[in-house]
N, C-alpha and C positions, 0 to 999 in steps of 0.2 A: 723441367728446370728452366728458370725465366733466363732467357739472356740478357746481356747489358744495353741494349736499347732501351726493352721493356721496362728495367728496373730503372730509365732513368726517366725513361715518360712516367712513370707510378712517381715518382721521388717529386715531375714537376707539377703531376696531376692533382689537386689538394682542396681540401674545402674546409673553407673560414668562414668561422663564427663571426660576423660584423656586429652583433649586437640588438638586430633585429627582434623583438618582441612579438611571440608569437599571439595572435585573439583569438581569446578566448570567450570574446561577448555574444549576444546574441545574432544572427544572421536574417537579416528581414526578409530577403527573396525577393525574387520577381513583382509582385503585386506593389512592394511600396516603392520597389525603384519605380515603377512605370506611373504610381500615385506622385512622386516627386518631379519624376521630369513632367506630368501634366499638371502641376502647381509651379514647376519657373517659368515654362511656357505661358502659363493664363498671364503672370506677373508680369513678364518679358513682352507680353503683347498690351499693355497701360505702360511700362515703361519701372514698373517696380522693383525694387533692390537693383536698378541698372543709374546711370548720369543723370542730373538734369537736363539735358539737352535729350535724350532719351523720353521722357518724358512730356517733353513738350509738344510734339504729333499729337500723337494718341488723345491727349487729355485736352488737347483744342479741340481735336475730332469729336470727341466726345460731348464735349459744351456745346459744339455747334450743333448736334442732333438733339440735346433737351433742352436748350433756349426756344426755338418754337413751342417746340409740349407747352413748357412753360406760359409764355406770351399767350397761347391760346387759351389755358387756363384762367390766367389772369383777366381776362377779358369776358369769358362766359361767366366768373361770377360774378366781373361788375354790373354785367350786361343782363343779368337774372337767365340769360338763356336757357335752353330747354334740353340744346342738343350741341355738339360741338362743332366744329367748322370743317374738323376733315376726320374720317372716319378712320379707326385701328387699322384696319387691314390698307390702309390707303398710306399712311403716314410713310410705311417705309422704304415705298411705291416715289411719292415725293423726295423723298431724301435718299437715293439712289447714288448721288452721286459722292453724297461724301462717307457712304456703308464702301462705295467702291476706291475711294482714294483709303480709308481707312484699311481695307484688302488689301491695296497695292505696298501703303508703307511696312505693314505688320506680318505677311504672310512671307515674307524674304529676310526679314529679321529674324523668325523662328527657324527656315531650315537651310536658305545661301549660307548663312556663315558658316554651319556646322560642317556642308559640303567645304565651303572654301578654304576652313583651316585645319580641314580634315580628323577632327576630334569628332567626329560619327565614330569611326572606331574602339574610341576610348569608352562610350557606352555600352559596346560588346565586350568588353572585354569583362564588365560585371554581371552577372545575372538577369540580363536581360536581352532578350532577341529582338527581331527586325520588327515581328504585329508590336509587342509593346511600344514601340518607337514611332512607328506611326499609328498607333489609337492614340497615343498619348499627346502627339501634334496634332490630329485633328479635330480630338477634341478638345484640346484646347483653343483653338482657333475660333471654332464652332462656337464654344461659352465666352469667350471674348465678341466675338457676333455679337450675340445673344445679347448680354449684356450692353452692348451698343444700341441695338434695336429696339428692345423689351423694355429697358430702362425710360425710355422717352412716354412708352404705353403704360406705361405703372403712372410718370407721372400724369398723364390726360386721363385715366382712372379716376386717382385720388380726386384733381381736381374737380370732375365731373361729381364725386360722390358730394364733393363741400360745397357744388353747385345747388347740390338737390333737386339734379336731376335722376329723370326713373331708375332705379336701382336694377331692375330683371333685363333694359335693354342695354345697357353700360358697362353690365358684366357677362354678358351674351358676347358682345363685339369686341370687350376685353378680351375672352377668352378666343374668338374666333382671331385676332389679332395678333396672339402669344404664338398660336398655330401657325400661322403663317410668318412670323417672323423666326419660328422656331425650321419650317422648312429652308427657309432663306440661310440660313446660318448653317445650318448644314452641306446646303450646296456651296454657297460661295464659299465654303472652307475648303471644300473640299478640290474645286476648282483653282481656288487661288494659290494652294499648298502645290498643286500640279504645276504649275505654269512657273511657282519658285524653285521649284526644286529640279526642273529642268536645266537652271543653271546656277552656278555659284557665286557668280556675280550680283550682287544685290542690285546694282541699277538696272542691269536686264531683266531679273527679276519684277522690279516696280514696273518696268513700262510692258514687260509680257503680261502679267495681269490687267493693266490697265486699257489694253489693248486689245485684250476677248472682251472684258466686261462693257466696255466702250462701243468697239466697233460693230459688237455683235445688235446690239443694243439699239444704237443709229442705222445699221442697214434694216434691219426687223422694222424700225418703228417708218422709215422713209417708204419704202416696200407695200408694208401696211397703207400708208395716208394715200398712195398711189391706188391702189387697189380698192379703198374706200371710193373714192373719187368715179371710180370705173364702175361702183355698183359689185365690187366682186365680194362677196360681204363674207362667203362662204372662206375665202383666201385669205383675209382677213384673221379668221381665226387659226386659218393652219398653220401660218405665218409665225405667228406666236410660238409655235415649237423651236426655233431655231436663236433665241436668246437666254442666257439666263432668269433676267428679269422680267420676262415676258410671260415664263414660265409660271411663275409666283404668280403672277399676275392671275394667267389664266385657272391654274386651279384654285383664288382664294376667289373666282369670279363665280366658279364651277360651284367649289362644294361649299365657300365659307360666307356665300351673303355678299358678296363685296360686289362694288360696285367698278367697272372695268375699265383700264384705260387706255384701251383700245381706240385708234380711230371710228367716230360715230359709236363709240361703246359695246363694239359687238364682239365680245366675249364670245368664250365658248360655253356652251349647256354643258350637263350633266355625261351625257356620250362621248364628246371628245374632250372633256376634262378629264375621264379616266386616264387619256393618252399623256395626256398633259401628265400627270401624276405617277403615269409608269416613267413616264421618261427623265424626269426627276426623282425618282427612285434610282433609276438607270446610272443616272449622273453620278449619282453620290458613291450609289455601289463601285464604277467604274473609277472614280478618283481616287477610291481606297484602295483598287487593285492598282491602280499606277503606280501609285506613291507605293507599293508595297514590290512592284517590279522596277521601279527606280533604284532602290536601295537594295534591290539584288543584285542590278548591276552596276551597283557600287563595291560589288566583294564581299555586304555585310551581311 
């Protein structure tokens, strides 16, 4: 027999129909969430379906990396040349510096803010877990790279082909070039997503990325010139393990032809390119394990 408590929590305990419509539509799962948050991300790193002022980074960044292509083109086929001025695997060796301000703006816009406004959560709460979340961020990052780097090599291609110049060695260094800007984009994604995601803050963000990629960069290459200088030629190339860009360098020196830019040019062979390439394998492995133990200690 209910007593009169009981019957009056039941009388206050009640559930309304607010009018809520239940779906009945299809349910897409896992795979196309994780396909759409890696298609706002690509957008979101050019600046697309976002502000004008959004935009405006990215797409200068961008101009600035295939205006050379460009110019260089222009010039080899006024010039009848034979061969081009700076080789694929080199180009984006040279242009370092603005693949790395292009990291530092884009890679803290994809995952500070989600940290900062704390809507990481609201993606779990759909069909989607923590790997989706970040494959989805780094590859995106990764083919926004790409598309930075690769794009400038497409153009010194084409143009070389309307040069008429050799066809078999244009498309050798094409491809030896895609190669190595395809490992570059994978590292500095992977790196730069680590170093933003470490904090919510977006300007800490920019200047922690800018700050590995940078400093790492200038004590490697100072170190190096010193140890040239001293005859230490062997140091030289060990040296080279200890930057991101150095990295690239070395294994496109190693295994892809390229010609090295190294103090006095002294690359590493075949033997310690392997290292090179494990450790850049290393890298990237280890960024993903970060970024995947970041957002576990997020809760998510």
């Amino acid at each position: 027999m209910s007593t009169p408590n009981t019957a009056a929590q039941s009388a206050q305990t009640q559930i309304h129909n607010i009018g809520y419509r239940k779906y009945d539509g299809q349910r897409l799962g896992r795979a196309y969430a994780r396909r759409s948050l890696y298609s706002q991300s690509l957008r979101g790193a050019y600046g697309l379906g976002r502000s004008a002022k959004s935009k405006v980074t990215p797409m200068i960044l961008f101009a600035v990396m295939c205006v050379p292509a460009a110019i260089m083109v222009a010039v080899a086929v006024a010039t009848n040349a034979t061969k081009l001025p700076v080789e694929y695997t080199r180009y984006a060796i040279v242009t370092q510096a603005i693949i790395g301000l292009y990291l530092a703006a884009q890679a803290p816009q994809s995952v500070s803010r989600d940290l900062r406004f704390k809507t990481v959560p609201l993606y779990f709460s759909r069909p989607i877990e923590r790997v989706d979340y970040v494959v989805a961020k780094f590859a995106a990052m990764a083919t926004a790279l790409l598309i930075l780097t690769g794009v400038p090599l497409i153009i010194m291609y084409a143009g070389s082909l309307l040069a008429k110049m050799d066809f078999s060695d244009q498309t050798k260094g094409f491809a030896q070039g895609l190669v190595s800007v395809l490992l570059l984009s994978l590292l500095f994604a992977g790196i730069g997503l680590v170093m933003a995601a470490l904090t919510p803050r977006r300007g800490f963000g920019v200047a922690a990325v800018i700050a590995v990629l940078t400093i790492s960069y200038g004590a490697v290459s100072t170190v190096q010139a010193i140890a040239d200088a001293q005859g230490s030629w062997d140091a030289v190339e060990w040296l080279g393990l200890f930057s991101p860009i150095t990295l690239i360098d070395g294994v496109q020196t190693a295994f892809l032809g390229a010609s090295s830019s190294f103090p006095g040019a002294h690359g590493p062979g075949a033997g310690l390119g392997v290292l090179y390439l494990l450790v850049v394998l290393a890298l990237i492995a280890g960024s993903y394990g970060a970024l995947m133990r970041r957002y576990r200690k997020a809760g998510l």
